[in-house]
N, C-alpha and C positions, 0 to 999 in steps of 0.2 A: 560591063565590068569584067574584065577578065583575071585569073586566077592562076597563076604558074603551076603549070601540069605534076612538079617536084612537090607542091606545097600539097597539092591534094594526094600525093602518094604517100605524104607523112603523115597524113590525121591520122587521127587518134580512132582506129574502125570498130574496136573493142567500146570505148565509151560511145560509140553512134549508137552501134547495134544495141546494146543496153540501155540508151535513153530510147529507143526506137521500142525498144520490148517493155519498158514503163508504161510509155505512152500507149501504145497496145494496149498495157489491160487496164489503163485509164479508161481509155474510150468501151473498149470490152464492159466494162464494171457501171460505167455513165448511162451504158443503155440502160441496164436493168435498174440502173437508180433510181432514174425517169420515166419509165415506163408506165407508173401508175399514176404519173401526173398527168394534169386535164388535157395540156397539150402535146400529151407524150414524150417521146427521146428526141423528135426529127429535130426540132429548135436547138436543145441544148446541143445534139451533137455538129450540127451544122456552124452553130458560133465555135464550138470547141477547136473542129478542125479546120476552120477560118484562119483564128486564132494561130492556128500549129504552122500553117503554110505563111503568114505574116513571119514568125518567128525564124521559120527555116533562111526566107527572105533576109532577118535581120540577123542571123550567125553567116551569110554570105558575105553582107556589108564588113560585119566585126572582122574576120579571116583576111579581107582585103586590105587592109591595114593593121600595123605593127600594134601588139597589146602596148609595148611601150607608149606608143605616142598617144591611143586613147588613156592611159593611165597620167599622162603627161597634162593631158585637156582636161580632165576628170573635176577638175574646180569649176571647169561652165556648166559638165553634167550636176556636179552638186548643186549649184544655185540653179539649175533649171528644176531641179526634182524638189529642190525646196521651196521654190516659187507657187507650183502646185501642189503641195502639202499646205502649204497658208491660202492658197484659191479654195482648196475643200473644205476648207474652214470658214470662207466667204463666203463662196458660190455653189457650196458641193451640196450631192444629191443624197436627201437624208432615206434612210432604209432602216426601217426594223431598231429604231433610236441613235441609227449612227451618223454622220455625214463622215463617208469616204471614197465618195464617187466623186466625177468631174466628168461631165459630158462636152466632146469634143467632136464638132460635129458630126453631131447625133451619136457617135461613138462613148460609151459608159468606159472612162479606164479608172482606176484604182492608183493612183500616184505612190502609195505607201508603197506599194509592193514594187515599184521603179528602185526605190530608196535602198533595197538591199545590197545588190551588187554595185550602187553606186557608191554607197561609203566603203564596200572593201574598195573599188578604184581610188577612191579618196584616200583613204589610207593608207595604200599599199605604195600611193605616189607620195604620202607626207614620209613615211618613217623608210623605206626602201636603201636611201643612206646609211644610215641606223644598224641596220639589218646586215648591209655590204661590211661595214668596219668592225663587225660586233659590239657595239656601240650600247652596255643595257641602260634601258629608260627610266631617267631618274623623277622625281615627283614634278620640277619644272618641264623637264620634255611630255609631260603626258595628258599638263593642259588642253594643247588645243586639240588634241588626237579625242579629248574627252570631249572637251565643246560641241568640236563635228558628230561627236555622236549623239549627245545628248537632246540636244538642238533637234533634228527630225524625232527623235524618240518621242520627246515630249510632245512636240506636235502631235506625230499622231496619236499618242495613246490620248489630246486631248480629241480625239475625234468623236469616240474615241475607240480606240482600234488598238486593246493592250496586247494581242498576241502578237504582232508587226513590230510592235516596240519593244517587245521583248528581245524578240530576234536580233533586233538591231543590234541593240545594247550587249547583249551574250556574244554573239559576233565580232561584235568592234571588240571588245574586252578579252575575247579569243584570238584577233589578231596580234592586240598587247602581248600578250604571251607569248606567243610565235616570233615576234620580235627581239621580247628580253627587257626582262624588269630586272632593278635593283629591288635587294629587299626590303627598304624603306617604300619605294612604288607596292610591293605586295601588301605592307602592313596597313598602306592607305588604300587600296581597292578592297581588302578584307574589313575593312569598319567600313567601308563604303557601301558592303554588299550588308554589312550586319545592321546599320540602321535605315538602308533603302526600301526594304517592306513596309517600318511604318511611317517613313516618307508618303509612301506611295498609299496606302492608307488613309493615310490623315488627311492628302493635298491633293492625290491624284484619282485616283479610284472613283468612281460615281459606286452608286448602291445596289446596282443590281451585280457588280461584280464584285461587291464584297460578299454579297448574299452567293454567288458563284465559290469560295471559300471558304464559305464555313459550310454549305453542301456538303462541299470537298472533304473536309474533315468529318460532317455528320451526313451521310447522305440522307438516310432518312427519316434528318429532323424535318425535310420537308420535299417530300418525294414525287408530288404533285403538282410542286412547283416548281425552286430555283434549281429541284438535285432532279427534275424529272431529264434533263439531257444525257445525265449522267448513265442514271437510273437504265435508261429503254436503252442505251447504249448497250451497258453490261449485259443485257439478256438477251440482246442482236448479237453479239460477239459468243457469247456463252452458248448461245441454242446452235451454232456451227459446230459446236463439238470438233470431232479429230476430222472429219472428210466435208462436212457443210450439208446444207440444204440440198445443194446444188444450184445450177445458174438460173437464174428468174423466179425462181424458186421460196426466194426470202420473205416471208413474212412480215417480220417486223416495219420492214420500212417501205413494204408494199401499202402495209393498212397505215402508214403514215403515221405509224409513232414514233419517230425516230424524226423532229426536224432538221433541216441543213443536209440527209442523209447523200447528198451530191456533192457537196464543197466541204466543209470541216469534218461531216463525218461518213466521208466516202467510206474509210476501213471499217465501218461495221458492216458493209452490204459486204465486203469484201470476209469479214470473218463467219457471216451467218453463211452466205451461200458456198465460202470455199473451205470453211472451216480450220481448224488449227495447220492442217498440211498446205492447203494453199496462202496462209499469212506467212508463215515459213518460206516459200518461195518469193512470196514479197519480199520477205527481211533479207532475203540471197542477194536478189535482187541491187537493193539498193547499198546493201554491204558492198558490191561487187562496184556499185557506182562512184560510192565515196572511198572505196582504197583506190581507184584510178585518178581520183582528183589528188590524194596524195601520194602518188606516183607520181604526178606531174609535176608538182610539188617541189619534189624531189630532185626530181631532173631536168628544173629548169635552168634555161640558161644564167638566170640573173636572181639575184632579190627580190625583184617589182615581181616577177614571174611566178617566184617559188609565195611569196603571201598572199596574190590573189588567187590562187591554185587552192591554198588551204585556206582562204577565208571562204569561199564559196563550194568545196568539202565540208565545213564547218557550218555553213547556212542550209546544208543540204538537211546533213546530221540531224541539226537542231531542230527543225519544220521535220524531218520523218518521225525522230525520237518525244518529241511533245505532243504531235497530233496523234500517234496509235495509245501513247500514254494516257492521253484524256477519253480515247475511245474506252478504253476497260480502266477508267478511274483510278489510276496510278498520277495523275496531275487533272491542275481544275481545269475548267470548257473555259477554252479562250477558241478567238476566232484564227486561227494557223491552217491554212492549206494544207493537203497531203501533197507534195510536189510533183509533177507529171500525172498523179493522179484524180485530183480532185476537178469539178471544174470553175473555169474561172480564165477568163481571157488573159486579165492582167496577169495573172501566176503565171500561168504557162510563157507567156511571155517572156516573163522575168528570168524563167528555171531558163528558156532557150537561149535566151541572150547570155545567159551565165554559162551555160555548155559551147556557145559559139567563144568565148574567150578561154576556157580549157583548152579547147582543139587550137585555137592562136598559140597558146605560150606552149604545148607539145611542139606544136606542125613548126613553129621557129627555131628549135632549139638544134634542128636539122639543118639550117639556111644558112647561117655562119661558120 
């Protein structure tokens, strides 16, 4: 597969370097996470970077061809992603009371987390028109843009997997925006948003995740239990003070009070050992990542260009802004990846493929 020597002189080397430095102190931070586990770091970090050079592999493929045209196909990726979102509901590997896995052989992937940058592609190829004519969306245009979302949302939060579907949901409904509502469309998404909690309550919610919200509101009406994620959280993050532990250092989630302390709740290893100055250089960090997506944004050549730019800025946002939130109890414990940070094959994969289509709609906007 070869790659025009002009294309590769136009990426985007500001957002490599900066996913490249994510991912660094992903892996940096995965050691000490695992360390205390039975089979040490060698496993996780070996699928981790498995995983990263698969990804690299698949931002090759995406760059070799126009963002338009995958956005164009985007309807086979949809029904392919949705296919396997209703297989994990068949077939899929149950964990810790979930089913969200789908092994493929032998290979564990996570289909929900495919689902994100697929419905921005989805989207971005439905309303892109829209967009071109200033065109805002009236209550019949926002039908099926609703349907496409809701449809996987549902799924998988029945997995159930409510912090996947939230994303979605906040996402798609972020793209709306970016597109342009009439204000009859806002007065219906605004009752939509006012009686969708106890929608989701009443019909959707299983019980250990309502118990996960009233935690949230009391944590220590039961602190030993549903608020204990919350709870050992806060006082991982809190004992880092202004400079940290330092590395290897951390306590909390060395003696294993702190569950998941690898995947959902990678930033608190990251707040006890590097403390308030080094989550500050996180928060740069990734500030630095999502004003580059909306730069690209920006300066795309086209529509299609400029909403998948900022739906996946947008999906970045909302997975970094909800997972340090629930780390020091500002929102309740859902299961949301830290992005490039956490581990997790499918994630990483997902954030790469979504950074291989950034560097497309930049590195194009040079070619014409």
């Amino acid at each position: 597969m070869r790659i025009d020597k002009r294309r590769l002189y136009h990426l985007d080397w500001y957002l490599i370097i900066n996913g490249l430095v994510l991912f660094g102190v992903g892996i940096f931070n995965l050691i000490s996470a695992t360390s205390s586990f039975y089979s040490g770091s060698f496993n996780f970090i070996i699928k981790q970077l498995v995983a990263f050079f698969i990804g690299n592999g698949l931002i090759l493929i995406i760059l070799h061809y126009d963002y338009r045209a995958i956005a164009h196909q985007s309807k086979w990726l949809y029904m392919g992603g949705l296919l396997l979102v209703v297989l994990v509901l068949i077939i899929g590997m149950a964990a810790g009371g979930a089913k969200r896995w789908i092994s493929i052989f032998g290979i564990n992937i996570q289909p929900s987390e495919f689902m994100k940058p697929i419905i921005i592609l989805f989207l971005a190829n439905m309303l892109y028109e829209r967009k071109k004519h200033s065109v805002k969306l009236g209550l019949k245009d926002i039908m099926r843009p609703m349907a496409a979302i809701f449809i996987p949302a549902l799924l998988i939060i029945k997995q159930p997997d409510l912090g996947t579907g939230i994303i979605i949901v906040l996402t798609g409904f972020s793209i709306l925006w970016f597109v342009g509502l009439k204000k009859s469309t806002y007065a219906l998404l605004f009752a939509l948003g006012a009686i969708s909690p106890f929608i989701a309550w009443m019909y959707l919610m299983k019980p250990y995740q309502k118990m996960r919200i009233l935690s949230f509101i009391n944590i220590d009406a039961d602190p030993s239990g549903f608020g204990y994620h919350a709870k050992q959280a806060m006082i991982a993050v809190g004992s880092g003070r202004f400079f940290g532990k330092g590395y290897m250092e951390g306590t909390q989630h060395k003696l294993q009070f702190i569950p998941e302390h690898h995947t959902d709740f990678i930033f608190t290893v990251i707040g006890e050992e590097w403390g308030f100055f080094g989550s500050i250089i996180l928060f740069l960090l990734f500030a630095a990542f999502i004003w580059r997506c909306i730069k690209i944004a920006q300066n795309a050549n086209d529509e299609i260009g400029a909403i998948i730019a900022f739906g996946i800025g947008t999906m970045i946002f909302l997975q970094f802004s909800i997972n340090v939130m629930m780390a020091i109890h500002l929102a309740p414990v859902v299961g949301i990846p830290l992005p490039f940070i956490s581990y997790g094959g499918s994630s990483l994969l997902t954030v790469l493929a979504s950074t291989g289509l950034l560097l497309n709609i930049n590195m194009r906007r040079y070619m014409f």
